[in-house]
Steps between C-alpha positions, in 0.01 A plus 500: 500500500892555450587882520665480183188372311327779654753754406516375127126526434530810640789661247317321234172643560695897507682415181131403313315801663840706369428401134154539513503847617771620336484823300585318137222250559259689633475732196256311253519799289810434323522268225685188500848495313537288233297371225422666133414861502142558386502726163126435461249830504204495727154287308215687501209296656211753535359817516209674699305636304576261203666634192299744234211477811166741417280691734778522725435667872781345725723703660845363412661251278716209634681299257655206658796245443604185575830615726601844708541812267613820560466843274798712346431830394164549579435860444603474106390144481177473586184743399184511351358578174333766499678600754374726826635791672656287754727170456301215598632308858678181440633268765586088552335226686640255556486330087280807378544776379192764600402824335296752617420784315505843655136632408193327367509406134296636294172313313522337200840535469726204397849499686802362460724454805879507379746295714828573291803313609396523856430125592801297613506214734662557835811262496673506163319846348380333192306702317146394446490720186304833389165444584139676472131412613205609347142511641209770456254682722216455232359227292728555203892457428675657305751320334699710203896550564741715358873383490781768361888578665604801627845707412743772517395701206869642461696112595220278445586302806272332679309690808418308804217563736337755231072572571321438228203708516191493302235748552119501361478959489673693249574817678852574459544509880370177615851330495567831789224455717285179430530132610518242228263245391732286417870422578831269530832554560814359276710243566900501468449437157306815433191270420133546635176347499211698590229234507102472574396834279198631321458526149465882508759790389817533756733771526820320569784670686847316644602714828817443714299607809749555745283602767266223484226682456337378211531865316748649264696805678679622219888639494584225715401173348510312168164501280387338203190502327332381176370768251145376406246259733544170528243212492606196672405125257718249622270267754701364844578083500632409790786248349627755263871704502318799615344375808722227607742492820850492311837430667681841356830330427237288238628767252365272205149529703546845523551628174250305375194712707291652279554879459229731319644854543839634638476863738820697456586714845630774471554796784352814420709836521385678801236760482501721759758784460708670789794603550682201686848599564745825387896420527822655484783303436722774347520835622405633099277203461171409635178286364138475599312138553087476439328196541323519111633483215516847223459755817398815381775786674344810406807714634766503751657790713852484696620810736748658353514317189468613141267262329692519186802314722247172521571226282214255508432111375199306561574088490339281288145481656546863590436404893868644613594848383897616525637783584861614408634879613727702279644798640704698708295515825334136662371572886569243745132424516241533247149647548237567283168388398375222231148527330361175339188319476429231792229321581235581691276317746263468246757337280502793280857694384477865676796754434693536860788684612749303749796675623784293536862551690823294382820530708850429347564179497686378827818340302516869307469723834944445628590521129312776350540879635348868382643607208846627472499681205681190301413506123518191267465562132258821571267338763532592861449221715404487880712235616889487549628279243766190616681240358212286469230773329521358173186371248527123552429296182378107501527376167294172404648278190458138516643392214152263414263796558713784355344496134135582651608736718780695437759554804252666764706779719314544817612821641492534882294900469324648212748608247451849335797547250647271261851488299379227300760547201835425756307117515722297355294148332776246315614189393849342409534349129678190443779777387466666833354801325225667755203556257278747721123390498203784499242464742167690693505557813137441662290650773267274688112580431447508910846545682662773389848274683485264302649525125620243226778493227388345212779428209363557182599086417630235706722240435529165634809354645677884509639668770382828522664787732291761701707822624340735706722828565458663851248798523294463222193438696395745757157435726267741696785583793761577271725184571660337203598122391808343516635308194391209425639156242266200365584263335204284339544182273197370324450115536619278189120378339687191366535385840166588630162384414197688439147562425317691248104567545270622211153568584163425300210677493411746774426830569718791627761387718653200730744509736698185472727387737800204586450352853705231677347129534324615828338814374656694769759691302429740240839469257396726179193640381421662172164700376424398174188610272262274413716305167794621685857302541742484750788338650647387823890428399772382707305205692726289703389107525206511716116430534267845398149581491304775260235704668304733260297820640183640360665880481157662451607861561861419358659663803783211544360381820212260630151696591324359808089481435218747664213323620256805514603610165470069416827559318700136523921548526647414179523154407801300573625207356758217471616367173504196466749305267502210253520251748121630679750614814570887596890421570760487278876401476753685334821315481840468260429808337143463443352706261101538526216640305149493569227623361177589764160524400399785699087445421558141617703562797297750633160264422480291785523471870797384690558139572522380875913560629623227775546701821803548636419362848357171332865447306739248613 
């Protein structure tokens, strides 16, 4: 044979044995490119054992498909009902998906094994939709459900991944240290379906369960609970809203699942009651942190301290107490002893006695020296005045705010002495006469720092004039304030809209408040009685929302519930307007008046909210 036949088989048989062994051929793994992307979810062909199975002994599950899945998420996802102490195991093979519990289930018991979200097929990720199997170890089934949403009791937003717990014993302390019979968790929706139950009395609870552990641990997560027992009547079908696998961008689908009761979650004020932290961020001021609320201090002792120098403030939930120091002597470090009632291991409050030290602040330590004998208006201070010792003031008037209230002055330390009569409070006439205006000057109830100005009238599209003279203030180390000018112009109501709220009905008193389109922004608030009216003026143009507060205690602010005490937080609600939506528009000078039913309002459960994470 010619040599350069040979030679050319030869180079053509390398090249062939080149492509067939080359790295891109040889992995059959990848996918070939091209072609429509596949957007269908994985088809359920069969289970093992099959679905709502009796008598059932196996020892796992395997539900299987007609393509290669794989699971997201499995540790929230996918658990059983009742649940046991440990999560069951769950794995793929090949087009199934197998569970295996973690302990032998108990007799007679009828199960539901929850699958979540957790099913998507291995390519594209599409979802093969929330999905639960039921089967029992006896010869019955039981087949009642119980469908409700679960919320923030102070936004009413939905809650996602929420366990909704339903025990069969009334102690008080089985949501602490029992297993449930029953359970499922919420979708992003907030909504739940806790199917295949008894027709017997359940104690229903709704428990954030951060830990995973089936349990409440209070002071750390979110509870929610209904008052009375609850029998579940609605029977499970298959095909209905409440059972079937729904695409969760379906929001049509969605808000049209059945929902029996709503749980409102609220977080509980903590219980337990030390003392968590002590600060001193002034040399003359200092402040104790406990972990409770309304800590009892029975008394306090500093070295070298007259306790008739202490000036003390609790804050509002009296779980911070302040300390100011008048005087003419502050050490460098403060030592004494507190005595209060904290709780004991046996979660009872014992009277202790901590002693505590408190250094001069670090910032304080190059500017502040022993006394040099310097008086200031009588009071001999222990630190060597400068140029910059004076009582700084912050004063707060937005114009659209100012007529609720006041013009706040925020003082920098606790002032002790007053001039009030060299304030100067005025407005210019169309003459240019300065007509002086009479006003109160107003302590805070908690922060002795804070103060307002309130004229006795205000009037709209005026410029008023605030003169503050130097050294009519004086604080706790003797400094005074420099003068100060405002000048504050209420807004013209002719060019801005508003909106006027009466209330119906009711009992005590509501705490009603103007929020931005998104609910994140608080932009006035007013507490009105129950027949009460109010205003919110100067509205520029823009989309608002009315949320109304059950003031119970009619304290201002909104009270958190107390599940041992089975007190629920006070109810919250959005008002909804003419149009059956909770958003409003003011625009061209919009002037609004509405009239809420407070009985009605207040008389039924919130309707299901589109989650954030679903909107386009």
């Amino acid at each position: 044979m010619n040599i350069k036949i040979i030679l050319s088989y030869l180079l053509l048989s390398v090249s062939i044995g080149a492509l067939l062994f080359s790295p891109s051929c040889a992995n059959t793994s990848t996918p070939p490119s091209g072609g429509p992307k596949d957007t269908l979810p994985p088809v359920l062909v069969g289970t093992m054992p099959p679905y709502n199975s009796i008598n059932f002994s196996a020892k796992r599950i395997e539900v299987k498909f007609n393509e290669y899945v794989k699971l997201n998420d499995v540790v929230n996802q996918i658990f059983f009902s009742p649940p046991q102490a440990k999560r069951p195991q769950a794995m793929v093979r090949g087009k199934s998906v197998v569970v295996t519990p973690s302990a032998p289930l108990d007799t007679n018991t009828t199960y539901t094994l929850y699958f979540g979200q957790s099913i998507v097929d291995n390519n594209e990720g599409n979802p093969f939709g929330a999905y639960s199997f039921s089967f029992s170890t006896g010869s019955v089934l039981d087949t009642l459900l119980f469908s409700g949403y679960a919320v923030d009791a102070r936004t009413l937003l939905p809650l996602d991944n929420i366990s909704i717990m339903l025990h069969t014993q009334d102690a008080d302390t089985t949501i602490y240290k029992t297993l449930p019979r029953a359970m499922a968790k919420t979708d992003l929706w907030g909504y739940f379906a806790v199917l295949n139950l008894k027709d017997i009395p359940y104690r229903v609870f709704a428990v954030e369960d951060l830990n995973k552990n089936n349990r409440y641990d209070d002071n750390n997560e979110m509870i929610g609970f209904f008052d009375s027992l609850f029998i579940p009547q609605t029977v499970m079908v298959v095909d209905s809203f409440a059972m079937s696998r729904i695409d969760p961008k379906d929001t049509l689908s969605m808000l049209a699942r059945p929902i029996e009761r709503t749980l409102y979650l609220f977080k509980e004020r903590p219980k337990r009651q030390i003392l968590r932290e002590k600060m001193r961020p002034q040399s003359r001021h200092f402040y104790f942190t406990f972990s409770a609320p309304y800590v009892q201090i029975d008394s306090l002792e500093i070295d070298e301290i007259d306790p008739l120098s202490l000036i003390c403030e609790y804050t509002f939930l009296r779980d911070t107490v302040r300390y100011w120091l008048r005087g003419a002597h502050v050490p460098d470090t403060l030592k004494g002893m507190i005595y209060y009632l904290k709780t004991d291991s046996l979660n009872q409050l014992s009277p202790v006695e901590e002693r505590f030290s408190l250094a001069l602040p670090k910032q304080n330590q190059a500017q502040e020296a022993p006394s040099r004998g310097k008086v200031q208006s009588g009071v001999k201070i222990d630190t060597v005045r400068t140029d910059t010792d004076v009582l700084k003031i912050d004063l707060t008037a937005k114009a659209e705010y100012v007529e609720q209230t006041g013009i706040v002055f925020s003082f920098s330390a606790y002032p002790i002495e007053f001039d009030l009569e060299k304030i100067s409070f005025s407005y210019q006439t169309a003459r240019d006469e300065e007509i002086k205006v009479p006003f109160s000057f107003q302590k805070d109830s908690l922060n002795g720092c804070l103060y307002s100005l309130i004229p006795e009238k205000w009037t709209p599209a005026v410029s008023y004039n605030l003169y503050i003279p130097q050294g009519i203030f004086t604080d706790v180390y003797g400094f005074k304030n420099d003068s100060l000018v405002q000048k504050i112009t209420l807004p013209d109501a002719d060019k801005l809209g508003s909106i006027s709220v009466t209330l119906l009905g009711g009992n005590g008193t509501y705490i009603v408040e103007l929020l931005s389109e998104n609910r994140e922004r608080v932009i006035r608030t007013l507490q009105l009685p129950a027949e009460g009216k109010g205003v919110f003026p100067y509205l520029p143009d823009a989309m608002y929302v009315i949320r109304i507060t059950e003031d119970k205690n009619g304290n201002g602010v909104w009270d958190t519930g107390n599940l041992d005490q089975r007190i629920q937080p006070e109810r919250v609600r959005f008002y909804k307007f003419a149009n059956g939506v909770e958003t409003i528009e003011i625009k061209d000078q919009r002037e609004l008046e509405q009239t809420i039913d407070i009985e009605e309002l207040f008389d039924y459960d919130v309707a299901p909210i589109v989650p954030a994470k679903t909107k386009k």
